[in-house]
N, C-alpha and C positions, 0 to 999 in steps of 0.2 A: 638629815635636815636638822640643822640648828635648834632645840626645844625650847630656847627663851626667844618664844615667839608671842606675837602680839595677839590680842585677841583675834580667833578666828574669822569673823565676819569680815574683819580690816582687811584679810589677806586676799578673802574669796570676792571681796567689790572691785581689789586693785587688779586681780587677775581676770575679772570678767575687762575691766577698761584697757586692759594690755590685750587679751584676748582681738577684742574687738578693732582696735587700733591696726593691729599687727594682720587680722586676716579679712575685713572688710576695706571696702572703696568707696562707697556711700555713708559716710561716720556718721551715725548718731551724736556721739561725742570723741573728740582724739582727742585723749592723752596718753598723748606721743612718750610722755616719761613713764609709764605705768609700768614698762616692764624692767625699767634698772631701777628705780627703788625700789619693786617685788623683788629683783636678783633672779640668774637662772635654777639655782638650785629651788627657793621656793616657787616659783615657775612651771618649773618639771614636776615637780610633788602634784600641786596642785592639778596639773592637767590631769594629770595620770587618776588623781583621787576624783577629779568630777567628771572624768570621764566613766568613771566606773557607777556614779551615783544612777546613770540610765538602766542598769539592770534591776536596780533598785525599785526605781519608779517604773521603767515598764517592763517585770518578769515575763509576759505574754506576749510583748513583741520584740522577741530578739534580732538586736542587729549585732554584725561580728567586727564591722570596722570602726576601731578606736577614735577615729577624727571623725567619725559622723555620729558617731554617740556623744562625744562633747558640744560638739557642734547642734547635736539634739538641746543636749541640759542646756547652753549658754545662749539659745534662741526663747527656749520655754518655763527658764527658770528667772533668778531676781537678777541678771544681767538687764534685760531692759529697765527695769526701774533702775536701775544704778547709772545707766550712758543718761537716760531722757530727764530722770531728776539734777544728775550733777551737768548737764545741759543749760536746763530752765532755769540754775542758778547763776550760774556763769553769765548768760544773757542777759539775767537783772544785774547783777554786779557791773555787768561791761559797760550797760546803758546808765549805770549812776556817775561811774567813776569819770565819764565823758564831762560833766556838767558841775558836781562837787567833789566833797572832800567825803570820804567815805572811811568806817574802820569795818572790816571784814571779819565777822566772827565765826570760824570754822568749829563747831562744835561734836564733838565727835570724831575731829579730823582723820584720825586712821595713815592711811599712806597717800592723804591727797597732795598732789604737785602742783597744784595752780602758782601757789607761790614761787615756784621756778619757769614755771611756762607762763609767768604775765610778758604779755611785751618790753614793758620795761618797769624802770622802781618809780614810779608816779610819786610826788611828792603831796599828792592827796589819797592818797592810799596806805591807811595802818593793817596790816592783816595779825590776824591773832588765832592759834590753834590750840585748841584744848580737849586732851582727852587723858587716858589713864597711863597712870606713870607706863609701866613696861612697858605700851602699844607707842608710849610717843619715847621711850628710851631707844627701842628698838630700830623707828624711824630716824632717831639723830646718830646711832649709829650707822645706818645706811648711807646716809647723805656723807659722813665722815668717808667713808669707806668708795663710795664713787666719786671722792673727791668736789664735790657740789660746794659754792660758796654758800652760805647761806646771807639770803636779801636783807637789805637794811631793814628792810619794814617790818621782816617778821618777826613775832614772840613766840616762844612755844612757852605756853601752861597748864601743867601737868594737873590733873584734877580729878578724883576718885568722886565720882557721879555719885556712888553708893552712901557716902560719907562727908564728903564738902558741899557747900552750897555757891551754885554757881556764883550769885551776886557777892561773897567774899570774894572768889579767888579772884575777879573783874576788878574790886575796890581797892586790890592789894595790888594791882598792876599799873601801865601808863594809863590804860584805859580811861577816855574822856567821856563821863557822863551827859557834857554838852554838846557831843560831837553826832552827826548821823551813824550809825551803821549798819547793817545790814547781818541777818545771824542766820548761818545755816545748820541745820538741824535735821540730818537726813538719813534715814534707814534707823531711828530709834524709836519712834513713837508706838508702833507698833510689837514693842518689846515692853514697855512700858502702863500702868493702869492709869486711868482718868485719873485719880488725886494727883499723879508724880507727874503727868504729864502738862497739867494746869499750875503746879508748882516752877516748872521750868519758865514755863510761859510768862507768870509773876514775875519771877526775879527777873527776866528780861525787861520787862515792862517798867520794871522799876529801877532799873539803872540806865535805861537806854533815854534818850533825847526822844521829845515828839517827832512824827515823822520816819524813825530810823522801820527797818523793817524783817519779818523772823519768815524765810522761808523752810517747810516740814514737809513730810510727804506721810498720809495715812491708809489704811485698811479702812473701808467702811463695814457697817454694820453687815451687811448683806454678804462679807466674805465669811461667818460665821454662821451662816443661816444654811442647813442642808440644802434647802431646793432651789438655793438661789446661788451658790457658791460655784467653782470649779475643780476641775482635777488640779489645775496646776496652782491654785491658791492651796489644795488639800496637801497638795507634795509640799510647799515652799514651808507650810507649819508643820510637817514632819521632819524637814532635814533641818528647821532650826532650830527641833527637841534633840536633833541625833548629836547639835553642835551645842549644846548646852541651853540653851536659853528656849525661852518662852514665848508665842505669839499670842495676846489672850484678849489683845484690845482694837476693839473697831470706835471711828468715831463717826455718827448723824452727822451729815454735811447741814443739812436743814438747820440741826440748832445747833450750830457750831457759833455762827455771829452774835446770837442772844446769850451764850456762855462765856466768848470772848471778851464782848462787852463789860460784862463784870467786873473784869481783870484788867479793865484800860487799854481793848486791843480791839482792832477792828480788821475785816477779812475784806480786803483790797482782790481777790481773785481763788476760785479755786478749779483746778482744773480734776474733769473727770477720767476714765482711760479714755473715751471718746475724743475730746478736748486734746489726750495728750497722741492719742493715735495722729490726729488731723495735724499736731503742729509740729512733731517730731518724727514722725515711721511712712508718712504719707510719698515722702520720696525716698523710701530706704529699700532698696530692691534687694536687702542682704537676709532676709526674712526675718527679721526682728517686726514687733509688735509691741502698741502698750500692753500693759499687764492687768488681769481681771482685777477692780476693785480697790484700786491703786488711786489714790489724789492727790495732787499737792497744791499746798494751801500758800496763800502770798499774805502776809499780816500787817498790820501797820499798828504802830505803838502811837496811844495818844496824846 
């Protein structure tokens, strides 16, 4: 397997949306390109490796067959948050871009394909992806490599989270401060401490148009709390130690709006896993579920 690989996390979201695509019939989410810009050889890695992670998590109950042990991990691990979150975005983005003119801010993007699987290049649609140089080098060699054109509309902006500030890299680009857009910000906040995470939040607020809107998905407090937590919230924070990083931050749904406010943002919707069970898993006969303690939040910049 090639070693100038992108950040791990990128690889194991895009293989869960390949996963799923390729062996359910009731989709959560299809993205039908997941598995050629993952490629088979990261593909085969990948199964092979989270297939293996079920002896891990359950030593006591062994099973011997390889496809129902992955099929364990990608039903009970962060596969559902990854189909149900890049879902619920997609659905707000579809339903704006019908009515205005919209710039689509992918943050974090990793290996996401929307920009290849839009219907078509809408002349109200800017899309823009930003994440760390190797994870998004890696992705423009992929696309070179499958041959993919790449859309008029998209930018790719390379942006070390650790070290730049969002609202620089945004000011140095086409990006229109008076224009709506819409910012996805999904599978980090929970890697992240309250300061960095309300920092993000600012520089959005203050380079975006009123109106425009930052959809996130968070851990609540309660997945940190022993008696209130679960196994597979307890598994998901240990194999994102085994993979480098940190899960250390939950946030109060309750005062989430009175903190928001602060910062010029107000919280237009948040969904609980209850909310997300009912609007995303309720016809999924493929045994997927939402995930304990999992929310995503819908924002509006004022």
């Amino acid at each position: 397997m090639n070693t100038n690989q992108p950040d791990l996390t990128a690889l194991i979201t895009t293989f869960a949306r390949a996963y799923h695509s390729i062996n359910c019939v009731n989709k959560i989410f299809d993205d039908y390109l997941a598995y050629d810009i993952l490629g088979e050889e990261s593909f085969l890695f990948l199964r092979d490796s989270l297939s293996n992670l079920y002896n891990l998590l359950n030593p006591n109950v062994p099973i011997y067959d390889k496809n129902k042990k992955l099929d364990w991990v990608m039903k009970n691990q962060s596969s559902p948050i990854t189909l149900s979150r890049s879902q619920y975005t997609e659905d707000c983005l579809n339903s704006i871009i019908k009515n205005e003119s919209i710039q689509y801010v992918i943050l974090g993007a990793g290996l996401d394909t929307y920009a290849f699987r839009q219907p078509a290049q809408p002349n109200n649609l800017q899309i823009y992806e930003l994440d760390q140089p190797q994870t998004q080098s890696y992705k423009l060699n992929r696309i070179k490599e499958l041959g993919w054109s790449t859309p008029n509309n998209l930018c790719f902006l390379p942006i070390d989270f650790t070290k730049e500030n969002l609202y620089t890299i945004l000011s140095g680009s086409n990006f229109k401060t008076d224009s709506q857009s819409l910012f996805s910000w999904l599978g980090v906040a929970m890697y992240l401490s309250d300061e960095t995470i309300l920092t993000v939040l600012q520089s959005i607020a203050t380079i975006s148009a009123p109106g425009s809107l930052i959809i996130f998905d968070y851990l609540d407090l309660d997945a940190f709390n022993d008696s209130q937590t679960t196994s597979n919230v307890q598994h998901l924070i240990k194999l994102a130690e085994r993979s480098g990083h940190s899960i250390n931050s939950g946030i109060d749904s309750k005062k989430l709006p009175d903190t928001l406010s602060q910062i010029g943002l107000k919280v237009k919707e948040i969904l609980t896993p209850v909310d997300i069970e009912k609007r995303f898993f309720l016809n999924c006969d493929s045994g997927y579920h939402s995930f304990d303690h999992i929310h995503f939040a819908l924002i509006e910049v004022l």
